[in-house]
N, C-alpha and C positions, 0 to 999 in steps of 0.2 A: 330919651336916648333912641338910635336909630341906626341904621349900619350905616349911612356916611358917615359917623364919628369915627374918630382916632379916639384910642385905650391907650392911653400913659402908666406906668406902675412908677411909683416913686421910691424913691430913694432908700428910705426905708422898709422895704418889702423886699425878705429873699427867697427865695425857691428852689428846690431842689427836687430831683426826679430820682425818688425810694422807691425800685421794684415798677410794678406797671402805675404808680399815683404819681402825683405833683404834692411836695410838701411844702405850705408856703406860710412864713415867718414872718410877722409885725413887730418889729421892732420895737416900735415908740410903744404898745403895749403888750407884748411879749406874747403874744396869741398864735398858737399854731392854726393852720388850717389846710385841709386833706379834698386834693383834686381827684378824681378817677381817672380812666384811661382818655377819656373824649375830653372831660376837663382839662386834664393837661395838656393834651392838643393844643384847645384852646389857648390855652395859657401859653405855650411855646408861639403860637403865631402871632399874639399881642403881643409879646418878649420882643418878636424880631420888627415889630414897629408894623403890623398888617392893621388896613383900616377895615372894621367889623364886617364890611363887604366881601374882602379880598379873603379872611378869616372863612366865611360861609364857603366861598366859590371854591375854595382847595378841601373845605370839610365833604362838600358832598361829592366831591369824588375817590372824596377817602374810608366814608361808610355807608353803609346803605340804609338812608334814612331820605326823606322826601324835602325837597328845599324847603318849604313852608315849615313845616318841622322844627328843620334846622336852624332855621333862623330865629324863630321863638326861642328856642332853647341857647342860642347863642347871644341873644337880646337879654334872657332870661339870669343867665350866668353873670352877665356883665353888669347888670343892675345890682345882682346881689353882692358881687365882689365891689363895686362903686359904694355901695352901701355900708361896708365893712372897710373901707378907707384902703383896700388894695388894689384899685386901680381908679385911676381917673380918665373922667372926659377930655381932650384935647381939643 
């Protein structure tokens, strides 16, 4: 994985923003699972179809963390959520 990728969520995954988290729902195995505030940033700019590039470029001017950083941690997220079957590669 790499920020050129496009993040697809499928069909089966819903989400919903309870208070400042992302709560987000697997259907096919009924699994909740709990974003934090940057989390669900994230998760709101894969939503709107942003390629993990376009995702970092708007995150670092929206908190103050170091590009390097950010994009580990954004790389980071997106594996593990790929891993748990809520989001895919495109």
């Amino acid at each position: 994985m790499n920020l050129s990728d496009n993040v697809t969520i499928p069909p089966q995954v819903m989400a919903r923003l309870v208070g400042d988290e992302t709560v987000i729902l697997d259907l096919a195995s009924g699994t909740y699972y709990g974003l934090d505030t940057v989390g669900a940033r994230i998760w709101q700019l894969i939503a709107e179809g942003k390629a993990l590039a376009s995702v970092c470029e708007t995150l670092v001017d929206e908190f103050d963390v170091s590009r390097e950083t950010l994009e580990r941690d954004v790389l980071h997220l997106t594996e593990e959520l790929c891993a748990k079957g809520l989001v895919n590669i495109a």
